[in-house]
C-alpha positions as CSV (number, residue, x, y, z in Angstrom):
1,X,174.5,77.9,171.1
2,X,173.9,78.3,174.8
3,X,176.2,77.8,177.8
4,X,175.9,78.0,181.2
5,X,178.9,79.7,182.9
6,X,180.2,81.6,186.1
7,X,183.2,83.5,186.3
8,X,185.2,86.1,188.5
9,X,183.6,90.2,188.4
10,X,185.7,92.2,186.1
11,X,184.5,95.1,188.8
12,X,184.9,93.5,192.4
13,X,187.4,91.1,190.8
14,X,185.8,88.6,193.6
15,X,184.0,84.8,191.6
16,X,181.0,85.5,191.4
17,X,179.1,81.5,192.0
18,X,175.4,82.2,190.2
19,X,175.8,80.8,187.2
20,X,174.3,82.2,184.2
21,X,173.0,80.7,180.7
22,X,173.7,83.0,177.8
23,X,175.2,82.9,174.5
24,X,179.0,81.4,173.9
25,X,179.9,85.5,173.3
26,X,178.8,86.6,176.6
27,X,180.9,84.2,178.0
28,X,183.7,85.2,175.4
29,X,183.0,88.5,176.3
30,X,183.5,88.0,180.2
31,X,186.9,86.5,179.0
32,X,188.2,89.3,177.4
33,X,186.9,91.7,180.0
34,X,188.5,89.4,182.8
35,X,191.9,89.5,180.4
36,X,191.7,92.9,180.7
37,X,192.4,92.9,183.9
38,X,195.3,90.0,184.0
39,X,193.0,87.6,185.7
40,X,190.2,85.4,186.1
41,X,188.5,82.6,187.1
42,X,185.3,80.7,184.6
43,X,183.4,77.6,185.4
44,X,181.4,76.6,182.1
45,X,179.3,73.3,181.1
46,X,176.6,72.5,179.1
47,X,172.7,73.8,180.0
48,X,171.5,70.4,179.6
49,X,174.0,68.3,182.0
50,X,175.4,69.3,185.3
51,X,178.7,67.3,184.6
52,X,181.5,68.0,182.8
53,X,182.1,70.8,183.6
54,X,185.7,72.9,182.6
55,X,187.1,75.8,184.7
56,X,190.2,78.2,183.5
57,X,192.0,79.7,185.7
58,X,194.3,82.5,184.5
59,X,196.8,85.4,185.2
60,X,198.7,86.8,183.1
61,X,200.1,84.3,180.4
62,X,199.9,81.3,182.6
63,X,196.5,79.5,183.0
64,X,195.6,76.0,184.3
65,X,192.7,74.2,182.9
66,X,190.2,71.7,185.5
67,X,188.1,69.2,184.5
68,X,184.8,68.2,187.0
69,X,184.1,65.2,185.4
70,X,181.6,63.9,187.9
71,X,180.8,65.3,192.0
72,X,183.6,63.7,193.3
73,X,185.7,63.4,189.9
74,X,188.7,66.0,189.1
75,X,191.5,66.5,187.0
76,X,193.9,68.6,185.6
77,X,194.9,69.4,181.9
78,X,198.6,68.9,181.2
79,X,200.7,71.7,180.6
80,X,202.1,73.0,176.9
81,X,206.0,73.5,177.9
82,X,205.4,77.4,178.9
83,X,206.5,77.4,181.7
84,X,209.7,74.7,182.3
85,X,208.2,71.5,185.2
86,X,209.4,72.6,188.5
87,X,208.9,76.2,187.9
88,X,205.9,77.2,190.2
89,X,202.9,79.5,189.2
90,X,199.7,81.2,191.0
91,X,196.8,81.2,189.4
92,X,193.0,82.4,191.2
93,X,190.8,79.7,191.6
94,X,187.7,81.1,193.1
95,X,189.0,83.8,195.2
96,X,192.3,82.4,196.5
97,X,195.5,82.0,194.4
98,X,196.3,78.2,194.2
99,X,199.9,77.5,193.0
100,X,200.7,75.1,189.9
101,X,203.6,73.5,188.5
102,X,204.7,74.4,185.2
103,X,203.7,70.4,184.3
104,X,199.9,71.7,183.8
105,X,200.4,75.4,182.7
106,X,199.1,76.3,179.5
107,X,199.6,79.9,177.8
108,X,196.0,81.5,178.3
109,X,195.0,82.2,175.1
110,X,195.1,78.3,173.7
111,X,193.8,77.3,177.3
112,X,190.9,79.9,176.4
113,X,190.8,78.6,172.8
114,X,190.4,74.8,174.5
115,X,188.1,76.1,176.8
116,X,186.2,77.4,173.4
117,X,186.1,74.6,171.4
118,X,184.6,72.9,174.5
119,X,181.6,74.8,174.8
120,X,181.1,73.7,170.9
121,X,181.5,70.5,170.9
122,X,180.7,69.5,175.0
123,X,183.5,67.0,175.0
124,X,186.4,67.7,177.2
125,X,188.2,64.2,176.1
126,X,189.9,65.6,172.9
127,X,191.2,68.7,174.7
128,X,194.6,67.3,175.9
129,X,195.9,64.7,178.2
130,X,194.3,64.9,181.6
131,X,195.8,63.9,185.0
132,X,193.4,62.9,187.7
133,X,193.5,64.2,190.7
């Protein structure tokens, strides 16, 4: 099954925007390359739609999970309790580091597993409870 992704450089570390199509495991595979290096930022969606698309955002254990529902249209997946509500966290989104409460920080391997099981099955709905921003 093929996905159409862009992610942050394991070499430069910088996001690089082009997207590509490939294979879900060259995407997994940019993961775990980017987890290598305790951060990284992926923008995935479907080849055959240009909405939803689903971005991670991780460093570290903490990642924060997006949702571009539509131009215009964003939310946020709710946190999973791993880090306590008013603690803050920095993630990279893009290029910059973006700070997040705890209330929508997930641990990064089941945000990555989320972010998985999306590219499957293309619907972001059953993932978790979303917050609009």
């Amino acid at each position: 099954m093929s996905v159409m992704w862009a992610a942050t450089s394991p070499e430069s570390g910088l996001f690089h925007p082009v997207e590509r199509r490939s294979e879900v495991k060259d995407l997994s595979d940019r993961f775990n390359d980017l987890r290598s290096c305790g951060q990284g930022y992926v923008e995935v969606r479907s080849p055959d739609k240009e909405f939803p698309v689903l971005t991670l955002a991780f460093r570290g254990d903490h990642a924060v999970v997006h949702l571009m529902s539509a131009a215009e249209r964003m939310s946020l997946l709710a946190g999973d309790g791993i880090v306590p509500s008013g603690v803050e966290v920095e993630v990279p989104i893009m290029d910059d580091l973006a700070v997040f409460t705890g209330d929508f920080v997930l641990d990064t391997d089941r945000a990555w597993s989320l972010v998985y099981d999306f590219t499957r099955t293309r619907a972001a709905g059953p993932l978790g409870e979303w917050c609009e921003l």
